[in-house]
PDB file of N, CA, C and O in Angstrom:
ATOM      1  N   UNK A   1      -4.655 -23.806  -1.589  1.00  0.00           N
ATOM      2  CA  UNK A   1      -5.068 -23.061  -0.425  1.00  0.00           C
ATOM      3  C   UNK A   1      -6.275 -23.754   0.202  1.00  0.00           C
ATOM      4  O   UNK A   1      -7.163 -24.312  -0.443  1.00  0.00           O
ATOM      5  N   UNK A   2      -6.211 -23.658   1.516  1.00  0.00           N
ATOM      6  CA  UNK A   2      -7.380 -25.017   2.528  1.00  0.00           C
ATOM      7  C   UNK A   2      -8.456 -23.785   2.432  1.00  0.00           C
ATOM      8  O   UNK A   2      -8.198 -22.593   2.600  1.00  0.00           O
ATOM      9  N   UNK A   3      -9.832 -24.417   2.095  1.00  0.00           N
ATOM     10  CA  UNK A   3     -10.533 -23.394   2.424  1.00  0.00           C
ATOM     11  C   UNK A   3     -11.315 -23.384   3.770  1.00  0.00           C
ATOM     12  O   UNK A   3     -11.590 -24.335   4.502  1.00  0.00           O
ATOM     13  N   UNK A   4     -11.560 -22.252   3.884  1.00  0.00           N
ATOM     14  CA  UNK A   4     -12.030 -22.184   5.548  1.00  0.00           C
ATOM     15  C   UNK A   4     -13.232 -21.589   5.444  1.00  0.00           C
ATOM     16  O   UNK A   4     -13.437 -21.089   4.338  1.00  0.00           O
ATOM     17  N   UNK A   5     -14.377 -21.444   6.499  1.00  0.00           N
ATOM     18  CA  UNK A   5     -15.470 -20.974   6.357  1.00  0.00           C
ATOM     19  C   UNK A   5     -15.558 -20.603   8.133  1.00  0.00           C
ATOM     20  O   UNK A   5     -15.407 -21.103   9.248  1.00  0.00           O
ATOM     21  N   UNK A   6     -15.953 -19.230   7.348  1.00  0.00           N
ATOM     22  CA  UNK A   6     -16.522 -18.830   9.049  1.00  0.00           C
ATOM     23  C   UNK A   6     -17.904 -18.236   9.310  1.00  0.00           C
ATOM     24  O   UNK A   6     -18.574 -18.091   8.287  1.00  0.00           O
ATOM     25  N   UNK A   7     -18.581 -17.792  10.660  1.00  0.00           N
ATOM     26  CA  UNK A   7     -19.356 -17.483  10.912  1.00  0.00           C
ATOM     27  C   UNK A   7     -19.369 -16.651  12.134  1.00  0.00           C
ATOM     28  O   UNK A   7     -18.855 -16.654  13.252  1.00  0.00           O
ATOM     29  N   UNK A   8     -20.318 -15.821  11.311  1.00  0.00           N
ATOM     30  CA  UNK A   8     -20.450 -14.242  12.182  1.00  0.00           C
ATOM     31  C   UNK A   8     -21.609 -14.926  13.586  1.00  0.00           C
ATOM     32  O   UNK A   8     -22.758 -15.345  13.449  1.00  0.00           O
ATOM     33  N   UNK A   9     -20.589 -14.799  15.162  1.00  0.00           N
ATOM     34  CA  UNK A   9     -21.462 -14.971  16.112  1.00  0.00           C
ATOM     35  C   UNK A   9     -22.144 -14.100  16.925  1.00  0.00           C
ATOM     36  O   UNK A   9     -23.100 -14.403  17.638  1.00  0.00           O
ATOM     37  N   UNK A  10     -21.599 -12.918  16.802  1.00  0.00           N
ATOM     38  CA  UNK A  10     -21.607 -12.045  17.637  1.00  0.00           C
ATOM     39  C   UNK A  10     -22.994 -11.051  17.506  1.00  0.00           C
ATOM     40  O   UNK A  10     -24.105 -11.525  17.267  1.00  0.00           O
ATOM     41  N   UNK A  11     -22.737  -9.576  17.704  1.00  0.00           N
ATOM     42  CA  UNK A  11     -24.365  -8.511  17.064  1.00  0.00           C
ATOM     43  C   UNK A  11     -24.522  -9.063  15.670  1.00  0.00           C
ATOM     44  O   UNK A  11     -23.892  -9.806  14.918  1.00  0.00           O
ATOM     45  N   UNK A  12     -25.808  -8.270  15.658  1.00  0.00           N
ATOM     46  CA  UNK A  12     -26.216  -8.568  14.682  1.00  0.00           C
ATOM     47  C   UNK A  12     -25.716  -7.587  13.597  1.00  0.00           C
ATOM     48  O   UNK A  12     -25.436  -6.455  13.991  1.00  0.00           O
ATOM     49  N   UNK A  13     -25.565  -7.869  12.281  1.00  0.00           N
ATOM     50  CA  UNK A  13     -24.766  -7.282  11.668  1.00  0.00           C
ATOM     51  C   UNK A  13     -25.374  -6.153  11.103  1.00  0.00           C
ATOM     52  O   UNK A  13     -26.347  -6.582  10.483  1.00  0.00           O
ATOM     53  N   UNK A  14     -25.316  -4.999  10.998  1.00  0.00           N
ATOM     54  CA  UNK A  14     -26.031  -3.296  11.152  1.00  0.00           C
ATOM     55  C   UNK A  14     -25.727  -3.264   9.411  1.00  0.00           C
ATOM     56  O   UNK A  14     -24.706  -3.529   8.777  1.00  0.00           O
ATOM     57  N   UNK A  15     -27.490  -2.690   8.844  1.00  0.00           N
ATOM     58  CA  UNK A  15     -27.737  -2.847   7.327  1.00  0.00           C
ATOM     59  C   UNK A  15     -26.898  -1.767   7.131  1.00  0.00           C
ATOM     60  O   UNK A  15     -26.694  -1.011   8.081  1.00  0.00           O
ATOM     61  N   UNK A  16     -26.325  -1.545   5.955  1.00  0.00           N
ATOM     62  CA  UNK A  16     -25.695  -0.560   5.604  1.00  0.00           C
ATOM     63  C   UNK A  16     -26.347  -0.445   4.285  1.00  0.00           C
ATOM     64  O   UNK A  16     -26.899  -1.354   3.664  1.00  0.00           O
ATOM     65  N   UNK A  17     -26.163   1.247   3.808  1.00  0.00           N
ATOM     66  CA  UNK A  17     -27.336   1.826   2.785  1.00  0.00           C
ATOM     67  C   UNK A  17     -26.067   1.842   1.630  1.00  0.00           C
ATOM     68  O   UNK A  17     -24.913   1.428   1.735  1.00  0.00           O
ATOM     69  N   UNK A  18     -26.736   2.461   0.550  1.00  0.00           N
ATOM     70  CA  UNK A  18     -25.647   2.234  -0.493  1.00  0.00           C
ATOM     71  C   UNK A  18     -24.507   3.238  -0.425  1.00  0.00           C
ATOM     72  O   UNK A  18     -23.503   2.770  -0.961  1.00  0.00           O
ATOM     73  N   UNK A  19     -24.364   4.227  -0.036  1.00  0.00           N
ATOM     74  CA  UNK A  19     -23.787   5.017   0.680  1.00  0.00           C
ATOM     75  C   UNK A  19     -22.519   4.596   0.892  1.00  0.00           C
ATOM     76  O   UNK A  19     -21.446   4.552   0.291  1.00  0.00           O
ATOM     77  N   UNK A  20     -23.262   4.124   2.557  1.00  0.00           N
ATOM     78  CA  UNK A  20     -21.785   3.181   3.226  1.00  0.00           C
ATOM     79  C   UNK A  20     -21.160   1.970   2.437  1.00  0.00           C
ATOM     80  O   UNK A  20     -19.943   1.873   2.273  1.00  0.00           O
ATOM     81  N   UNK A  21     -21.952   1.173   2.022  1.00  0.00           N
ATOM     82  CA  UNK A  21     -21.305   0.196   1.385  1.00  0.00           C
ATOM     83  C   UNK A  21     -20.411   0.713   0.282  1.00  0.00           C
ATOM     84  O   UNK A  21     -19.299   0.202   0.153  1.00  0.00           O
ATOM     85  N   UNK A  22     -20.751   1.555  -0.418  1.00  0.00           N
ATOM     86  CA  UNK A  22     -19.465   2.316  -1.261  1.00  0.00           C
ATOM     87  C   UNK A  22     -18.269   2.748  -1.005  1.00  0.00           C
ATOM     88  O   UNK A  22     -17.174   2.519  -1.519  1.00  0.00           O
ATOM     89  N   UNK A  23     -18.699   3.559   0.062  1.00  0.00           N
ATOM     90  CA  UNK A  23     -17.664   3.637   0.897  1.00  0.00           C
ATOM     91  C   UNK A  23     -16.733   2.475   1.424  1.00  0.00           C
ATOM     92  O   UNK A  23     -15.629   2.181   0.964  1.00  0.00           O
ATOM     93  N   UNK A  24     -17.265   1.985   2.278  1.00  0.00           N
ATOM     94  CA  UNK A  24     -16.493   0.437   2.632  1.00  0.00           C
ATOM     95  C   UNK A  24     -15.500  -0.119   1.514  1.00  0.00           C
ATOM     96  O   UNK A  24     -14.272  -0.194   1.488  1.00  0.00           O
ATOM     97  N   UNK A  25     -16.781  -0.588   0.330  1.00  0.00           N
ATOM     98  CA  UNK A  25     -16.245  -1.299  -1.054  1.00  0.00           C
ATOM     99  C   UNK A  25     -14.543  -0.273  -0.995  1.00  0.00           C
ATOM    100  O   UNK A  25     -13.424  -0.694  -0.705  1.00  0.00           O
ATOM    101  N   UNK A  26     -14.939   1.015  -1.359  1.00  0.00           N
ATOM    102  CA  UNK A  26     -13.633   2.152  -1.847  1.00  0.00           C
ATOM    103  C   UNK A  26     -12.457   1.749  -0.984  1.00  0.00           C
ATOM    104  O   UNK A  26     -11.297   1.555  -1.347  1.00  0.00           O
ATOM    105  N   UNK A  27     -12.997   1.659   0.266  1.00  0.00           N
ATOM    106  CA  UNK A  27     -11.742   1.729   1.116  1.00  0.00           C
ATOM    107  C   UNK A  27     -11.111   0.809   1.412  1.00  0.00           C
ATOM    108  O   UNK A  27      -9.942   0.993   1.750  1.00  0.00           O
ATOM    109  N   UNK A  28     -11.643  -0.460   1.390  1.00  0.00           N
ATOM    110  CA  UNK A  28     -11.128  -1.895   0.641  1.00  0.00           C
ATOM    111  C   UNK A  28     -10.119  -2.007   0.291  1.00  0.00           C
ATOM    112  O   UNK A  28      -9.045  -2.210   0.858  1.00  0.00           O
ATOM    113  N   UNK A  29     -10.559  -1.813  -1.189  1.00  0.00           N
ATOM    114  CA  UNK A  29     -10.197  -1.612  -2.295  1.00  0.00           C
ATOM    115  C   UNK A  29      -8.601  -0.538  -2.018  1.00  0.00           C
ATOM    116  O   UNK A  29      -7.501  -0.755  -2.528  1.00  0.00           O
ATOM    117  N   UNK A  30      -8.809   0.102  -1.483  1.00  0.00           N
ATOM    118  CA  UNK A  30      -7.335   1.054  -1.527  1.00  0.00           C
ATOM    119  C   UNK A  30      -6.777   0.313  -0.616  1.00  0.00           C
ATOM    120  O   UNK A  30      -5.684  -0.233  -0.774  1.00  0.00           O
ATOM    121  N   UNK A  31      -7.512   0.228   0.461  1.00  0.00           N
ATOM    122  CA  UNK A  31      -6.340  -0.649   1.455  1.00  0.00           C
ATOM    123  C   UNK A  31      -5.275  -1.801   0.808  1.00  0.00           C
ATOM    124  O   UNK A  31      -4.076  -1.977   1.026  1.00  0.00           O
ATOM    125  N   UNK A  32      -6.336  -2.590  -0.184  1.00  0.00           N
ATOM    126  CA  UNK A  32      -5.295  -3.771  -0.871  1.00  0.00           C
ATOM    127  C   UNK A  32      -4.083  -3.209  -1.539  1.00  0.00           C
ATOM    128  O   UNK A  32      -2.931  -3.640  -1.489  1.00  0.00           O
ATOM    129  N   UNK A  33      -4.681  -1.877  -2.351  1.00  0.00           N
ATOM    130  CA  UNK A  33      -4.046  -1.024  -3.209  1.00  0.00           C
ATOM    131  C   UNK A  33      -2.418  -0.634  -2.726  1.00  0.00           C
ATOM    132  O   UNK A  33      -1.336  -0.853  -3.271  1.00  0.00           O
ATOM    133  N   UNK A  34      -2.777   0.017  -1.497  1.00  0.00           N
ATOM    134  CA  UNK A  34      -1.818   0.055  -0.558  1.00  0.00           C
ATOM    135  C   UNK A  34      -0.694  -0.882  -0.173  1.00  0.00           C
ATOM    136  O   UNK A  34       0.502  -0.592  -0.171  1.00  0.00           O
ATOM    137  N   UNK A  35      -1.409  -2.420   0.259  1.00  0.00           N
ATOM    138  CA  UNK A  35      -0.945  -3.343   1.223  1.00  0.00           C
ATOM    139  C   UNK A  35       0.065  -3.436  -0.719  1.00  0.00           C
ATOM    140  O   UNK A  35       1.204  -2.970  -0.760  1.00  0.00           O
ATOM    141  N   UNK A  36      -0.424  -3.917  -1.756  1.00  0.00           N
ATOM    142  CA  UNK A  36       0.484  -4.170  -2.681  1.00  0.00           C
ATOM    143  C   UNK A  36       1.561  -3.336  -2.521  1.00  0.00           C
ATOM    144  O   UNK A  36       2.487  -3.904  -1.941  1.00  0.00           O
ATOM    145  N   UNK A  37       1.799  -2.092  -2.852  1.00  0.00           N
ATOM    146  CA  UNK A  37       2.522  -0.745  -2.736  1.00  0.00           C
ATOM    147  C   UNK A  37       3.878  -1.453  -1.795  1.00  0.00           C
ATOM    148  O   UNK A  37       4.971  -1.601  -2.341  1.00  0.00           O
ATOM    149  N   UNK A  38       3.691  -1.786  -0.594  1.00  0.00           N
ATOM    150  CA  UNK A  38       3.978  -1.741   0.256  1.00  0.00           C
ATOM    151  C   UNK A  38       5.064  -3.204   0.063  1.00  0.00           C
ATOM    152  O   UNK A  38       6.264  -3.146   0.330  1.00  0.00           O
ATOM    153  N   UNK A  39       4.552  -4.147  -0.314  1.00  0.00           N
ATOM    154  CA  UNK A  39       4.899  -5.237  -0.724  1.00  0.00           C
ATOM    155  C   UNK A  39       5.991  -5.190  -1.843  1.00  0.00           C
ATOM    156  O   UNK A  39       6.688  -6.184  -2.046  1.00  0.00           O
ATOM    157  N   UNK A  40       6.135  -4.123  -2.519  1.00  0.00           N
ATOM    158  CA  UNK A  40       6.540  -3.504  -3.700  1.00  0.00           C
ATOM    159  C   UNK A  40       6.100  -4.780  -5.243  1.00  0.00           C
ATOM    160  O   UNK A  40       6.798  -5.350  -6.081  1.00  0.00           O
ATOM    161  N   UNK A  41       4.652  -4.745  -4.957  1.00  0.00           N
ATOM    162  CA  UNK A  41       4.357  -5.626  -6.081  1.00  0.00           C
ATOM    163  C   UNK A  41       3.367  -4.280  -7.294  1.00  0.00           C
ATOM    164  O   UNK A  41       2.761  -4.681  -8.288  1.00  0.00           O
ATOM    165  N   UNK A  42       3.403  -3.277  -7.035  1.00  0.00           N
ATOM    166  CA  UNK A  42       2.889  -1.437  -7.231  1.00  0.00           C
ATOM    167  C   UNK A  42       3.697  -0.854  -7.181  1.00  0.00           C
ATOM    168  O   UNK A  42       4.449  -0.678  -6.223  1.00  0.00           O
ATOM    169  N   UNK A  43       3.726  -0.471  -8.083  1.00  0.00           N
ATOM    170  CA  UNK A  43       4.780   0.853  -7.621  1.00  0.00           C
ATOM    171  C   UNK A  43       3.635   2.248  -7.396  1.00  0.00           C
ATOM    172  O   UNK A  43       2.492   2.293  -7.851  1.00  0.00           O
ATOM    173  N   UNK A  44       4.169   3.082  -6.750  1.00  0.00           N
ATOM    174  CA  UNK A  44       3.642   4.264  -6.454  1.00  0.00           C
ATOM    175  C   UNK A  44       2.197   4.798  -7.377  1.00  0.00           C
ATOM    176  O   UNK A  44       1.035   5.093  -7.101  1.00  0.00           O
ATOM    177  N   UNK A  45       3.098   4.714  -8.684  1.00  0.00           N
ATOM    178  CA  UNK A  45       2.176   5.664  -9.906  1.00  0.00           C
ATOM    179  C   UNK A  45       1.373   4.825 -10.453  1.00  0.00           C
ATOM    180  O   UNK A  45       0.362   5.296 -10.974  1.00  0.00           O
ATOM    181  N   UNK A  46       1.637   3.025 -10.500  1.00  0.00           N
ATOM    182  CA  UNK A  46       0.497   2.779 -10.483  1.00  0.00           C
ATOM    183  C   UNK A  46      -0.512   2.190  -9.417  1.00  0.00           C
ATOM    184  O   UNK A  46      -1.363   1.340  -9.682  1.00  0.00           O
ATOM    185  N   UNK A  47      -0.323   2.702  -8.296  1.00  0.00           N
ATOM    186  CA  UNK A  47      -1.677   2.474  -7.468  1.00  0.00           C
ATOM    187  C   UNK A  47      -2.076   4.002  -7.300  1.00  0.00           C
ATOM    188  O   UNK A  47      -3.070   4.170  -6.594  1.00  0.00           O
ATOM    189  N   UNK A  48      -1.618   4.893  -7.702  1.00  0.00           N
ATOM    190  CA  UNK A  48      -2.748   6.213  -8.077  1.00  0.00           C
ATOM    191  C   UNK A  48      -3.446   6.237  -8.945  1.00  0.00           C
ATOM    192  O   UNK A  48      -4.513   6.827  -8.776  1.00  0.00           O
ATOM    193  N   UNK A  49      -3.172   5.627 -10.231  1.00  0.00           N
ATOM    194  CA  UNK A  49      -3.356   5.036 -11.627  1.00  0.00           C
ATOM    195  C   UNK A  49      -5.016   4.128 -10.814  1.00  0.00           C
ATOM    196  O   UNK A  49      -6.213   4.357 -10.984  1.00  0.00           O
ATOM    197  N   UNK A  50      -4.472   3.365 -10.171  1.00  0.00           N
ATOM    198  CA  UNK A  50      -5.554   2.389 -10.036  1.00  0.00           C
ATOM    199  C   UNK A  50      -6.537   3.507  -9.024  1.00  0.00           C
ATOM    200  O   UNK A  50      -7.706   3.790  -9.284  1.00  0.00           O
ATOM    201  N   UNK A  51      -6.076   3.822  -8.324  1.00  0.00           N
ATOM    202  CA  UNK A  51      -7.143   4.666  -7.516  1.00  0.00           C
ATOM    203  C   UNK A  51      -7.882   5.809  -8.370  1.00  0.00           C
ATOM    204  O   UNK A  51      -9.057   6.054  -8.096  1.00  0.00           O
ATOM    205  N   UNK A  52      -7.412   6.324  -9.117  1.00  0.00           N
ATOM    206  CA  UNK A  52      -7.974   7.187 -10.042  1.00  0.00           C
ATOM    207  C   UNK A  52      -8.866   6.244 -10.956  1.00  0.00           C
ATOM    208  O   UNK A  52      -9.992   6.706 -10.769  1.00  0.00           O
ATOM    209  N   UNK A  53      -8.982   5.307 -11.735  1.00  0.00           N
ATOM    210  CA  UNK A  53      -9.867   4.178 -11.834  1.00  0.00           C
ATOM    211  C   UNK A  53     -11.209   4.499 -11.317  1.00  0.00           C
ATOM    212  O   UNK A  53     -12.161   5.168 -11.721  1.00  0.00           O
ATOM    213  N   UNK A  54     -10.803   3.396  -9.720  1.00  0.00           N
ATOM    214  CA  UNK A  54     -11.507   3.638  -8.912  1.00  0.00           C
ATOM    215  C   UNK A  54     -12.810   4.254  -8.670  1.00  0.00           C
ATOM    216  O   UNK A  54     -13.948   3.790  -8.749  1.00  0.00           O
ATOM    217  N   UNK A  55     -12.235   5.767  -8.261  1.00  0.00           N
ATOM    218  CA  UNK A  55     -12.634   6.734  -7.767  1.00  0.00           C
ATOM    219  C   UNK A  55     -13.665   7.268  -9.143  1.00  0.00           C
ATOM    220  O   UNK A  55     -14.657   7.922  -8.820  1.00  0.00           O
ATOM    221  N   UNK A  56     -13.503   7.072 -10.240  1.00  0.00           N
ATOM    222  CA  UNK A  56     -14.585   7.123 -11.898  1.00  0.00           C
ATOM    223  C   UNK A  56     -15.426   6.401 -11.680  1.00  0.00           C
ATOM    224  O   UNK A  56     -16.622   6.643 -11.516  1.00  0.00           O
ATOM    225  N   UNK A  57     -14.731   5.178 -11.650  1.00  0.00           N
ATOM    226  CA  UNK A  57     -16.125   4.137 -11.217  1.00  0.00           C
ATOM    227  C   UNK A  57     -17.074   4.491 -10.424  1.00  0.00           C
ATOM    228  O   UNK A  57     -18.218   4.482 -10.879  1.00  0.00           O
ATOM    229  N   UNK A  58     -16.819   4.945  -8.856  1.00  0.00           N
ATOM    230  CA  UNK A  58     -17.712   5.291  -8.468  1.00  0.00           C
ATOM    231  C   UNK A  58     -18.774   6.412  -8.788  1.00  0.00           C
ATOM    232  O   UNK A  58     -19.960   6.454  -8.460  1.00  0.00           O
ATOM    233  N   UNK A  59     -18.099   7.221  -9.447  1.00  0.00           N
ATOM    234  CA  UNK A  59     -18.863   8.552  -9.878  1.00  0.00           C
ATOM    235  C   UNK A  59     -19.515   8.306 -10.928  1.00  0.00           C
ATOM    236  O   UNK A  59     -20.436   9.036 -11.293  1.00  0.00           O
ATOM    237  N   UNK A  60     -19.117   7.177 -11.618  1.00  0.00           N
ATOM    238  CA  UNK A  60     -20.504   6.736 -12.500  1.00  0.00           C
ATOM    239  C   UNK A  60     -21.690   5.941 -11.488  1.00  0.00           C
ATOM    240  O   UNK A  60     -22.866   6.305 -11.465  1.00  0.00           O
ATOM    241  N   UNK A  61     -21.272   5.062 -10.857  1.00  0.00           N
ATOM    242  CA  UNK A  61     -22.566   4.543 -10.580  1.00  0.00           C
ATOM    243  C   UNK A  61     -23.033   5.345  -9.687  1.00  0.00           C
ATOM    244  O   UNK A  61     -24.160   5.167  -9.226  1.00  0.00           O
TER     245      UNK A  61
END
């Protein structure tokens, strides 16, 4: 795979508190969860499996 490198030109990029970034991280994270699902490389029960994971993790940290 070619690697590529990019750069942010545009605003400036808005701090996010730990909060949001959790958030973000979570929703990521499911989106891929998903995009697999979808791909049928997941099946159903385990990307709830993985989201239930997840969703511990965060409630520990």
């Amino acid at each position: 795979m070619k690697h590529r490198e990019f750069r942010y030109v545009g605003e400036p990029v808005p701090e996010l508190d730990e909060q949001e970034h959790a958030a973000f991280l979570m929703n990521f994270q499911r989106s891929i969860l998903l995009s697999l699902e979808k791909r049928n490389l997941l099946t159903t029960s385990q990307r709830e499996r993985c989201l239930l994971e997840l969703e511990k993790q965060y409630r520990l940290n």
